[in-house]
C-alpha positions, 0 to 999 in steps of 0.5 A, a space after each residue: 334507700 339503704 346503703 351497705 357500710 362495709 366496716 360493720 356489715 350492716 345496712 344504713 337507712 338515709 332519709 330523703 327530707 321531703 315536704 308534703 304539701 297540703 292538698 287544694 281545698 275546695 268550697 261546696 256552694 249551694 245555688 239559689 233556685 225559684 222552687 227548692 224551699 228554704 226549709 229544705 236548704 237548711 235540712 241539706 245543710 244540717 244532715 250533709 254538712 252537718 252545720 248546727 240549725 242557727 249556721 244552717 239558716 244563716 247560710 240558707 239565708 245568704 244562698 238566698 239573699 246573695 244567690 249562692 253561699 259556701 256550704 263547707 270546704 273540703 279536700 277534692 274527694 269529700 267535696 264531691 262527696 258531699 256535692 254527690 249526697 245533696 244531688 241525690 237528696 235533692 232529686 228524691 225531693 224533686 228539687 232542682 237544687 244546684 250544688 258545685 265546687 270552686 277550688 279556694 
């Protein structure tokens, strides 16, 4: 929004002092199932959320031992990304693998 200051013939730009809120983040979560091998949980994790192998078989482990363990957490957008990237994965696998997200 510009005003016009009549005295010096020039425009005047004004600011609004408007906060910018940080958008929702949501956690990506891995399913236990019977048939998606562990082996392959820790691939998933290791090449989509790019988790180093000791973290990626802490969290298949707990996917595992609890039924379901956080992947990662994203903003909406990348989330689904991921969840989109592991869904493909799995089904070229022939793995049933269960990925969701739930807002934090």
């Amino acid at each position: 929004m510009s005003n016009f200051d009549h005295q010096l013939g020039t425009d005047v730009l004004t600011e609004s002092q408007q906060k910018l809120q940080k958008p929702p983040l949501y956690k990506v979560l891995l399913h236990n199932d019977n048939y998606t091998t562990m082996e392959f949980v820790v691939q998933i994790l290791m090449e989509v959320f790019h988790h180093s192998e000791n973290e990626a078989i802490r969290i298949m482990l707990q996917v595992h031992n609890q039924g379901v363990g956080v992947a990662g957490v994203y903003t909406f957008e990348i989330a689904e990304t991921k969840i989109a990237k592991v869904s493909a994965m799995a089904q070229e696998y022939e793995y049933p693998l269960l990925c969701t997200l739930e807002e934090e």
